[in-house]
C-alpha positions in Angstrom: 117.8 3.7 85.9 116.8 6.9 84.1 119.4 9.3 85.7 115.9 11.9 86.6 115.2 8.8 89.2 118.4 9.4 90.8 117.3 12.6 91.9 113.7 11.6 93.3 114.8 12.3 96.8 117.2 15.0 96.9 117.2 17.6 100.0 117.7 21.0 99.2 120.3 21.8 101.9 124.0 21.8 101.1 125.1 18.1 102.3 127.9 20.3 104.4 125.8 22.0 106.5 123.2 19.5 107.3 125.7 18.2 109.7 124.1 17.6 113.3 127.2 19.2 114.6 126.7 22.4 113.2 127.1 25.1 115.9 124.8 27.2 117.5 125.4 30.9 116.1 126.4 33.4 118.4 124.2 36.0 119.7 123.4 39.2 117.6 124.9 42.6 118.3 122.9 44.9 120.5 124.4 48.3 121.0 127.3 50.0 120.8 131.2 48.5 121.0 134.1 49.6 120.2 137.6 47.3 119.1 140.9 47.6 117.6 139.9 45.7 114.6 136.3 45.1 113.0 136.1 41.8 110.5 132.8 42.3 108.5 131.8 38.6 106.6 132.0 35.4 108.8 133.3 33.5 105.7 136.7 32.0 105.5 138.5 34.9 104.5 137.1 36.9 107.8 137.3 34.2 109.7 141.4 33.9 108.8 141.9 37.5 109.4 140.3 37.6 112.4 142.5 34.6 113.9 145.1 35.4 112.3 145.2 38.9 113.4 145.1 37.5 117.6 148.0 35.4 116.2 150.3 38.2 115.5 148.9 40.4 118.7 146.6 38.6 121.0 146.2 41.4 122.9 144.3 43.3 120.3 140.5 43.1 120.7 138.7 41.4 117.5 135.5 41.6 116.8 134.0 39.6 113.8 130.1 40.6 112.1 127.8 38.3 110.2 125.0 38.8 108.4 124.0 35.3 108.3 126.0 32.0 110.4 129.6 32.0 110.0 130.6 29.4 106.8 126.5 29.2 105.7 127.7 31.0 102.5 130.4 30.0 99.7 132.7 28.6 102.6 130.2 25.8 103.9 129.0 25.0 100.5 131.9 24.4 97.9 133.5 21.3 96.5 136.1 21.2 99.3 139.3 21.6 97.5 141.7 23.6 99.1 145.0 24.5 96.4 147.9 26.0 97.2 147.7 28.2 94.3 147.0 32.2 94.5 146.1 32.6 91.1 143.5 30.6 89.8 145.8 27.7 88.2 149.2 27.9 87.3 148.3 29.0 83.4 146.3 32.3 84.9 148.9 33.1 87.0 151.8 32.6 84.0 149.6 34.8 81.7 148.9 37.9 84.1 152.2 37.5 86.5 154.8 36.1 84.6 157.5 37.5 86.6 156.2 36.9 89.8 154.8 33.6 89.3 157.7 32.1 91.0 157.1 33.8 93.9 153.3 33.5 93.8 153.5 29.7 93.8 155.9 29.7 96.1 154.1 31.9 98.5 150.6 29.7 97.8 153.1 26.8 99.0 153.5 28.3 102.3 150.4 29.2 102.7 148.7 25.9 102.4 151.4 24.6 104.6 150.1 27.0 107.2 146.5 25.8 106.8 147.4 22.6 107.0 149.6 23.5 110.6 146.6 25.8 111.7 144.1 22.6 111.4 146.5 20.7 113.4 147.4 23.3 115.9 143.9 24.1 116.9 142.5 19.9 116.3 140.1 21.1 113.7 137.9 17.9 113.0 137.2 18.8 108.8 138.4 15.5 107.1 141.3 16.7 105.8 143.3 14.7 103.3 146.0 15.6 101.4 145.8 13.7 98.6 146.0 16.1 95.8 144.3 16.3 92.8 143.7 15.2 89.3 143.1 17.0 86.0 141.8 14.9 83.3 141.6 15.3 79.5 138.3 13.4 78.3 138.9 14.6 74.9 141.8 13.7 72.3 142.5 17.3 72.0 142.8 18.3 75.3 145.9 15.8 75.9 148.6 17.8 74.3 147.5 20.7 77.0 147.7 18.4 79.7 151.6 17.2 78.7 152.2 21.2 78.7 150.6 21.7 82.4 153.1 19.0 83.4 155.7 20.7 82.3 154.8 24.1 83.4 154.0 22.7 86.8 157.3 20.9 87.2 159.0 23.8 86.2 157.6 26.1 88.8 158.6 23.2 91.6 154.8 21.0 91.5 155.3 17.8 91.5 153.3 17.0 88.8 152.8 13.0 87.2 151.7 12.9 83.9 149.3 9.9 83.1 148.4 7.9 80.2 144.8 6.8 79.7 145.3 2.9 81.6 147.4 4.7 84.3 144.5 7.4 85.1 142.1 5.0 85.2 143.9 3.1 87.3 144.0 5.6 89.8 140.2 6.3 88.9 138.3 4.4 86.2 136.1 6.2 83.9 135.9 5.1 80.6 135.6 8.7 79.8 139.3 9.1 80.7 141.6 9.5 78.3 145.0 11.0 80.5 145.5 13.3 82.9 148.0 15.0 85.7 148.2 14.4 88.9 149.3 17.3 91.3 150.5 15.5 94.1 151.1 17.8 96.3 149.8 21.0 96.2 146.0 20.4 97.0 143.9 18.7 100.2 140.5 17.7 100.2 138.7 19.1 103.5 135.1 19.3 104.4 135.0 22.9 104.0 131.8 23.7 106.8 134.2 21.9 109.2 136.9 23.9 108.4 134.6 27.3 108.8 133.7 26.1 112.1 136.9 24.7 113.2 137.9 28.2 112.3 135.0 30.1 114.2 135.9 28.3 117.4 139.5 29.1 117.1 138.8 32.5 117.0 136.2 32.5 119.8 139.0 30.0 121.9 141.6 33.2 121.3 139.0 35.8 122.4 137.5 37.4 119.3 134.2 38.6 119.7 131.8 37.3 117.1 128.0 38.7 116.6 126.3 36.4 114.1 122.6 37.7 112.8 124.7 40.9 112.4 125.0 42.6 108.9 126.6 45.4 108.4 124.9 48.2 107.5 127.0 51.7 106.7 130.6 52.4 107.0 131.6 56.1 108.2 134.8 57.7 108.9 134.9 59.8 112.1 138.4 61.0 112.6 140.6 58.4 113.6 138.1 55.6 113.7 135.9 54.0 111.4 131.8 53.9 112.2 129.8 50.6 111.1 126.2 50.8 111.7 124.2 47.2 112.7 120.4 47.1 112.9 120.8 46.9 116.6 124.0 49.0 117.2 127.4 50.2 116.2 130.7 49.7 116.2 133.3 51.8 116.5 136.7 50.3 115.3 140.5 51.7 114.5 140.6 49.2 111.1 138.1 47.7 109.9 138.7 44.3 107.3 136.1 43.9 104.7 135.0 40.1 103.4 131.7 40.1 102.2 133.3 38.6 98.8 129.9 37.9 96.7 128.0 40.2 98.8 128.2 44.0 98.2 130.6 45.9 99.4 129.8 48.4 101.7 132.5 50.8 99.8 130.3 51.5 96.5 133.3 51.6 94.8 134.8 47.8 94.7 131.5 46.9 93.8 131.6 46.8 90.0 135.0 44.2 90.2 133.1 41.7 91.1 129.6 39.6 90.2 128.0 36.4 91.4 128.1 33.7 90.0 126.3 30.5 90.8 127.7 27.1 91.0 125.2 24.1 91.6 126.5 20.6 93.0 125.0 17.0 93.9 125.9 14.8 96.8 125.2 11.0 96.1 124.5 8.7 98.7 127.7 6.7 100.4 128.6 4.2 97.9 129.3 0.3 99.3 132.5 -1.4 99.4 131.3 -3.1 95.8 130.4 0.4 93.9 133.6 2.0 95.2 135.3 -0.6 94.0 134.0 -0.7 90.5 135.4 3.0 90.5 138.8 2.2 92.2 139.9 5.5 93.6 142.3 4.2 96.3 144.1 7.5 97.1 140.6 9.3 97.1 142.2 12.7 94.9 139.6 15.5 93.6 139.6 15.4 90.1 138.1 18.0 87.3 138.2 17.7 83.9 139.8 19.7 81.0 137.1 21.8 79.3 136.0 24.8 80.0 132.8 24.3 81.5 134.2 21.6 83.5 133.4 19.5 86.6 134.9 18.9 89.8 134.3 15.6 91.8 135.5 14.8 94.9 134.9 11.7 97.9 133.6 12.7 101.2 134.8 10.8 104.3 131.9 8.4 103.8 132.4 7.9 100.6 130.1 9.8 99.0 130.8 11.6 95.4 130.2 14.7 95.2 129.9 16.2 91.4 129.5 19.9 90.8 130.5 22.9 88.2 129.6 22.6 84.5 127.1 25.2 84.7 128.1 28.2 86.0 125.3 31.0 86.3 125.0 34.5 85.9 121.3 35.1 87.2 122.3 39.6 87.1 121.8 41.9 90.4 122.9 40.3 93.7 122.8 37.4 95.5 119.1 36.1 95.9 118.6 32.8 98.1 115.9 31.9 95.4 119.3 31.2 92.7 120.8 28.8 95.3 118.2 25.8 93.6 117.9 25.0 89.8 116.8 21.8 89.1 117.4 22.0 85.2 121.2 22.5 86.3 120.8 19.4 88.8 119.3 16.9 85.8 122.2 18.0 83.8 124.7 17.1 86.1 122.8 13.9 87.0 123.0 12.6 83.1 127.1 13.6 82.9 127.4 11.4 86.2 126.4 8.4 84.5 128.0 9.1 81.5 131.2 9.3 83.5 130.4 6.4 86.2 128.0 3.9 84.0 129.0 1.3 86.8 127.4 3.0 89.2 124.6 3.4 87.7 121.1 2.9 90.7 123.1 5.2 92.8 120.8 7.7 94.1 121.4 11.6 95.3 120.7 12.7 98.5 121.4 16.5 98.5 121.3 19.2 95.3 122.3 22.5 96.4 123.7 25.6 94.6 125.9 29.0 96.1 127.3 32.3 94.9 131.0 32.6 94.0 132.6 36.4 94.2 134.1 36.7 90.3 136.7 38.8 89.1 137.6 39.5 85.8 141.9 38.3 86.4 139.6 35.0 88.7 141.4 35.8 91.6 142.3 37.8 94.6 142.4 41.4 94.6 142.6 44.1 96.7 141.9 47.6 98.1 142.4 50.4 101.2 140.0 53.0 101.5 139.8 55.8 104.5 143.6 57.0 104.9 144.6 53.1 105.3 142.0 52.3 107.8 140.0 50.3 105.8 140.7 46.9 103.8 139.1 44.8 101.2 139.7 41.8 100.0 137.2 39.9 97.0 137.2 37.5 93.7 138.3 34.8 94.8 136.3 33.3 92.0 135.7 29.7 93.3 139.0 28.8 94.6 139.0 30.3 97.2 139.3 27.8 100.0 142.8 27.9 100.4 143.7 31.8 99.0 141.6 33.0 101.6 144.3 32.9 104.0 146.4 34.5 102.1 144.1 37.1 101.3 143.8 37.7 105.3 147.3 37.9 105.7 147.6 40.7 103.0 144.7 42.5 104.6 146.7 43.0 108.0 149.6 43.9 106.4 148.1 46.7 104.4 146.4 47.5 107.5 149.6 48.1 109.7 150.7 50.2 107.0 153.7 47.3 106.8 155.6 46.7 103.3 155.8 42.9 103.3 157.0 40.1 100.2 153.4 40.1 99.9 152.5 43.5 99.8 155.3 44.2 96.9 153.2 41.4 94.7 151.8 43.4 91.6 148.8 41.1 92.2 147.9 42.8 95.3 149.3 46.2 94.4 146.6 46.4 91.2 142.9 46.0 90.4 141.5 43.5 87.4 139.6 45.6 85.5 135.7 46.4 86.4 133.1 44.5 85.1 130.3 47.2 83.0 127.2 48.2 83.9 124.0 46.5 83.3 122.8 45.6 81.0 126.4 45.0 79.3 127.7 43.0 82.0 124.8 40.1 81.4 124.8 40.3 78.1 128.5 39.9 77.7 129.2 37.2 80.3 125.8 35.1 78.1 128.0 35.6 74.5 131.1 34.4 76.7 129.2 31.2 79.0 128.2 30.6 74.6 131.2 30.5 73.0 133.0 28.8 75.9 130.4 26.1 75.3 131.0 26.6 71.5 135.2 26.1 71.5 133.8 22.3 74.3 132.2 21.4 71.0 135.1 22.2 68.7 138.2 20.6 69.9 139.0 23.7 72.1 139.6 26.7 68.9 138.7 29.8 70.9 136.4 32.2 68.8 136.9 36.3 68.1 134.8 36.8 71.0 136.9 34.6 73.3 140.4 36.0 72.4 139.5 39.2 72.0 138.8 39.1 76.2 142.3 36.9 76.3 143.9 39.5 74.9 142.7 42.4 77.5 142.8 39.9 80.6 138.6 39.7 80.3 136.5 36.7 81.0 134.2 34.2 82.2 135.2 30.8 84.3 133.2 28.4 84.5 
């Protein structure tokens, strides 16, 4: 079958949230209220802060904004993996923190532990499987890097397996595959809009008060309180938490750290007993592969694949609903399918959908305080952000009670990456970067001037 037919009858809407039990959102904010803490973004990251913060004090009174439904955004439309790492991958986080990366991993540990405990504690029904994940090398070149991420994993306490081409493909059989690693521990596969609204009715169970429909207009300081204007009313708050991530900031200053970026992803149709067969895939990890512009694949709990990444776009100004389809993005995806799965070649795709990822230029977290400590902000999760988020929302109440914490004293929350430039800069230099990233795909991995010139000031572009 011509892999264009395999895309005949796609829908549009994210497989995630075409779920029938997606809930009804709440009702919009009309008037004026007033709280001890105001989360504005009903993502993951304000959806953590917000439950997290009744956790510590569940007398304090919550109240959560959203422009849109809670998890309708990046958190109901991503690939599902949730990693315990903080830093964008162990190799980011050993190149910008090398002395804390200890603690980072370890923290990112803990962290996904307490997802994980969370999910359980409040019977979140989101799939979750923790299965980890694979990375494999689909290029000679790229095995030597994989023996090294071994290494560097098991010597930051992962429990990394390093596999030969017949053992990878034993656990999932491309003949594509040449090695890979298998991080068996430190990742779970969940379906992430199950997670957002196992979240949302966690909070809601533990009293927070969330106004969906609800953006957030203005942010004003008025003595000891902080002002945020709605289109139907305001709300006066003692701290407010900001998580609008790929959305702009309502502080004009955090804007230029990060852009969006879009990421596009298919959703085949469940695959029978025979096809998932031919494929093997018994333990059901994510996997990605090694290059830059890579992929990341994943089984839902019907056995579905889904394949997304490869192209990541920079469309320049904000986040437009009209970016969240490109079909010349969905046909290249379609032919690398086949190229990785020829056996299951006739399967068809039921859903093409695309999303904005918040990117910084370190590819992670990073925060900021504004008005005397009142306000907190927390952005750039650049697409792995499913897990960090919690941690981000832990650091955002601690910065907020004025309270020096292990996390707090991390230089990764104490500085900024550096800005992104203006237009017409920004595009243009993220275009040279997406090209030469595709450049050193096509030549065994040598990085160009371009590309180690922005290694060498912490600048970049992931894909």
């Amino acid at each position: 079958m011509d892999h264009l037919s395999s895309l005949r009858d796609v829908d549009h809407t994210p497989f995630w949230l075409d779920d029938p039990r997606r809930p009804r959102p709440a009702p919009a904010l009309v008037g004026g209220t007033t709280c001890d803490l105001l989360v504005v973004g009903g993502g993951y990251t304000g959806l953590w802060t917000a439950l997290l913060a009744k956790e510590r004090d569940p007398s304090a009174d919550v109240v959560l904004v959203e422009a849109g439904e809670a998890g309708a955004a990046a958190s109901g439309r991503n690939g599902g993996f949730c990693e315990a790492s903080l830093t964008h991958g162990l190799a980011n986080g050993l190149q910008r923190w090398p002395e804390e990366i200890g603690r980072l991993e370890r923290l990112g540990r803990e962290n996904l532990q307490g997802i994980e405990d969370a999910v359980e504690r409040y019977g979140m029904d989101c799939d979750w499987e923790r299965t980890g994940s694979l990375v494999v090398a689909t290029e000679p070149y790229q095995l030597a890097g994989l023996a090294e991420e071994a290494e560097a994993a098991a010597r930051h306490g992962g429990n990394p397996l390093l596999l030969d081409a017949d053992a990878v493909r034993a656990e999932i059989d491309s003949p594509t595959f040449l090695g890979g690693v298998w991080n068996r521990d430190d990742v779970a596969m969940v379906n992430p809009a199950r997670l957002a609204w196992g979240l949302k009715r966690a909070c809601l169970d533990l009293g927070v008060r969330i106004h969906e429909h609800t953006p957030a207009t203005s942010l004003d300081e008025r003595g000891a309180v902080v002002s945020v204007g709605t289109p139907y009313g305001r709300i006066t708050a003692r701290r407010v938490a900001l998580a609008t991530n790929a959305y702009p900031s309502l502080l004009r200053r955090h804007r230029p750290y990060t852009v969006p970026v879009y990421d596009y992803a298919l959703m085949t149709e469940p695959l029978s007993e025979e096809q998932l067969a031919s494929v093997g895939w018994t333990r059901r990890q994510g996997f990605a592969d090694c290059a830059n512009q890579f992929h990341y694949v994943r089984l839902s709990a019907d056995n579905r694949i889904l394949w997304g990444g490869y192209d990541a776009i920079h469309h320049g100004g904000p986040v437009r609903a009209e970016h969240d389809r490109r079909p010349e993005t969905y046909a290249t995806l379609a032919e690398h399918f086949f190229t990785t799965f020829p056996q299951l070649e006739g399967v068809r795709f039921t859903h093409a959908w695309g999303g904005a990822i918040d990117t910084s230029t370190r590819f992670c977290v990073f925060f900021d305080t504004s008005h005397d400590g009142k306000v907190a902000y927390a952005a750039g999760f650049t697409g792995l952000g499913v897990g960090a988020t919690r941690f981000g929302a832990d650091v955002m109440l601690d910065l907020l009670a004025g309270e020096h914490t292990e996390r707090t004293e991390l230089e990764l929350v104490r500085r900024k990456p550096l800005p992104f430039p203006p237009e017409p800069v920004r595009s243009i230099g993220i275009g040279i970067t997406k090209w030469s990233m595709a450049r050193a795909d096509r030549n065994e991995g040598h990085r160009n001037l371009w590309l180690r010139t922005l290694d060498r000031f912490g600048l970049g572009f992931d894909s």
